[in-house]
N, C-alpha and C positions, 0 to 999 in steps of 0.2 A: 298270889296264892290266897285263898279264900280261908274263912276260921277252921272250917268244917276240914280241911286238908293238915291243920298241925294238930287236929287230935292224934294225942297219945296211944289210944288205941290202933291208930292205922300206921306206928311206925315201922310195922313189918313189910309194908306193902310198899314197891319202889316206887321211886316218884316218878317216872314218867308213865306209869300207867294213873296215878292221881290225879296229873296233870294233861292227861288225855279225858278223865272223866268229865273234871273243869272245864275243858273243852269243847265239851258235848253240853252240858248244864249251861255255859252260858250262851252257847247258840240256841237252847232250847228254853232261855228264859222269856218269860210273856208269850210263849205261843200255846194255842190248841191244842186236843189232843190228835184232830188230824194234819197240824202244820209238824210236830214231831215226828210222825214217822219217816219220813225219808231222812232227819236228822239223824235219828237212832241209826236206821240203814245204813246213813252213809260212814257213820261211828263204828258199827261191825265190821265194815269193808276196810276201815282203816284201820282196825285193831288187825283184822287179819292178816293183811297184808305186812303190817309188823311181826305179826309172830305171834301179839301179844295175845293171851291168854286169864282170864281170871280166874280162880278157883271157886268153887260156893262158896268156902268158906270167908277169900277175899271179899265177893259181893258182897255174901250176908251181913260181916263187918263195916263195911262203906253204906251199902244200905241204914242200917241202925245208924251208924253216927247221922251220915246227912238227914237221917228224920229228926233228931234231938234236938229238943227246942225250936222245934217249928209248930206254926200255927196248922189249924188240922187242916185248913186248905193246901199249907203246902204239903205234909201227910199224903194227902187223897194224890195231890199232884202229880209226888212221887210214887203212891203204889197205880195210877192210871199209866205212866211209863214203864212203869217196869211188868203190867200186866203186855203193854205190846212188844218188849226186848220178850217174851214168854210165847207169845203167838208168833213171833219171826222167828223162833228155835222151830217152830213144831213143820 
């Protein structure tokens, strides 16, 4: 489990939706922004097929911690991925 997962503020959120997120993050570490999207994609299709569901509110939470204390590249990183989880809703 990585640091970013025993923050305190994410202990409302079950862990195996954490450890599905982890899951996705480290598959999609050191790639592109066009090597991630079929990650992302294929991340969706297995959240679905779970059941699982995030709330805004969960993301919004997850979101902010995994940016804290990161360098602003990794920052950009994560708002470049989460700009295309936002075009795969639409």
């Amino acid at each position: 489990m990585d640091d970013w997962m025993k923050d305190p503020n994410l202990s409302g959120i079950p862990a195996e939706k954490l450890q599905m997120l982890q899951s996705m993050a480290s598959m999609g570490n050191g790639k592109g922004p066009n090597e991630l999207l079929p990650i992302l994609m294929a991340a969706a299709n297995t959240s679905r097929e779970k059941g699982m569901q995030f709330s805004d509110a969960e993301m919004e939470l997850i979101i902010q911690v995994m940016k804290s204390n990161r360098s602003p590249e990794e920052v950009a990183k994560i708002d470049r991925m989460l700009q295309m989880l936002k075009l795969m809703k639409q």
